[in-house]
N, C-alpha and C positions, 0 to 999 in steps of 0.2 A: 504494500500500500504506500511506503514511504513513497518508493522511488516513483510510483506511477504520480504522486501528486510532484516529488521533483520535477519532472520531464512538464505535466502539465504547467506546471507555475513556469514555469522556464518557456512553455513554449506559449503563452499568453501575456502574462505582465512582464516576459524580458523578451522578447521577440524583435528586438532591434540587432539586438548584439547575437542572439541564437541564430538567425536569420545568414550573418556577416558570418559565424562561428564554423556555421554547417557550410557554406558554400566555402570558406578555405579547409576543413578538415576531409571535404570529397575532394578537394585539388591534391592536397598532399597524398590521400588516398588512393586516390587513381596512378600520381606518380611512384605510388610500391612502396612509398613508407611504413613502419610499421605503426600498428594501430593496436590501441586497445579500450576496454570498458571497465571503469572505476565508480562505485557508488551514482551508479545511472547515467554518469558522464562518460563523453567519447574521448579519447586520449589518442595523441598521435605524438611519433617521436619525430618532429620537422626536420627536414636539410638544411635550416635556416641557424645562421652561426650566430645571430644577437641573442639567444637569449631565448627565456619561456614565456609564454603570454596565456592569457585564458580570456573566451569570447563564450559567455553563456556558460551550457552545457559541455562545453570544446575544449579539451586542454591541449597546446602547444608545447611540449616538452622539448628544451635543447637537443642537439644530439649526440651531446655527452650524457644524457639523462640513461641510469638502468633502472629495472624496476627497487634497486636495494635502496634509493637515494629515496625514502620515505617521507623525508622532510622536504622537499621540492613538490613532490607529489601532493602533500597538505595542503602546501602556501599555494599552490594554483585549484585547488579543489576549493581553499576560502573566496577565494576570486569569483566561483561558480555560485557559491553559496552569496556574497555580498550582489551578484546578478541577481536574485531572487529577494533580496531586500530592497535596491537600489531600483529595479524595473527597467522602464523604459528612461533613465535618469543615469545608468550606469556607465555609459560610454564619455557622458561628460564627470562623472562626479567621481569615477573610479577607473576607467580608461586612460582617461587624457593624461588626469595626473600621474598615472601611474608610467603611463609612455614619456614623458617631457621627462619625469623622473631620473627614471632608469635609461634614457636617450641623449638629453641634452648636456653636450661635453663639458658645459660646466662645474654640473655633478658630478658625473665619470670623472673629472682632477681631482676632486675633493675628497671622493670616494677610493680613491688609488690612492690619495695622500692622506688615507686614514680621518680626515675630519671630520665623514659622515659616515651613519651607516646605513646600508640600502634599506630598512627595515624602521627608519627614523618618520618615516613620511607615512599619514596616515590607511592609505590603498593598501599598503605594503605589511604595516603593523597588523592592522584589524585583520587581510587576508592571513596573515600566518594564525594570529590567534583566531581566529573560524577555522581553518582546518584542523590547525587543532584539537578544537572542540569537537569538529562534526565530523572530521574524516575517520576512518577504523584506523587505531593505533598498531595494529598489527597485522599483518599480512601472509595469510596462509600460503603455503606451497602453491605455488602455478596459478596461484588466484590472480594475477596480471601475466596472464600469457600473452606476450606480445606479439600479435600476428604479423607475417611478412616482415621475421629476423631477418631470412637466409637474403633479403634483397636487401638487406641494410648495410653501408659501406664503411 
């Protein structure tokens, strides 16, 4: 029941960013990345070297990302979860900032010279502490099979 009202809230009052989420995680899809299903969310491991992002239900995982890195996997599953708070409001109130963030090379010196830390800014904070809360702390055997390894380079 959880997850069916997940998927619903997500694809009703956050339908801006699920909408954007789903049409980039069929593109990585189709290109042979591998994919997988976490707490009703879609997960893909991207060929994109910046970094991990989350649009909706959609998670963007590095691809240095394995499935052992537990803590990576939270902070973008809070991301999904803050889409389900935030709605149609999400792409400005926790997108934006969260991209200009983790983007703009200003942060990126300060961030390399220790003066911030990525986790200081509120998108960033509250997503870790929601995964935390809401994602499974622990992860059985093969419970993230990640489909389409063998095509991953």
């Amino acid at each position: 029941m959880k997850r069916f009202l997940y998927t619903l809230c997500q694809w009703t009052w956050g339908l801006p960013q699920n909408l954007a989420g789903g049409l980039l995680w069929l593109w990585f899809r189709l290109r042979g990345c591998p994919c997988f299903r976490y707490q009703g969310a879609h997960g893909v491991v991207w060929t994109l070297r910046s970094g991990s992002m989350s649009l909706g239900s959609f998670l963007f995982l590095h691809p240095s990302w394995t499935p052992a890195d537990k803590a990576l996997l939270a902070h973008e599953y809070g991301h999904s979860i803050q889409s389900l708070f935030f709605g149609p409001l999400y792409l400005l109130t926790v997108g934006l900032p969260s991209i200009l963030w983790a983007g703009l090379p200003v942060f990126q010196r300060r961030r390399r010279a220790g003066e911030l830390d990525y986790y200081a800014v509120y998108p960033e904070n509250q997503a870790t502490r929601l995964g935390n809360r809401y994602a499974r702390k622990t992860l059985s055997p093969g419970e993230l099979k990640v489909r389409g390894e063998k095509r991953r380079k």
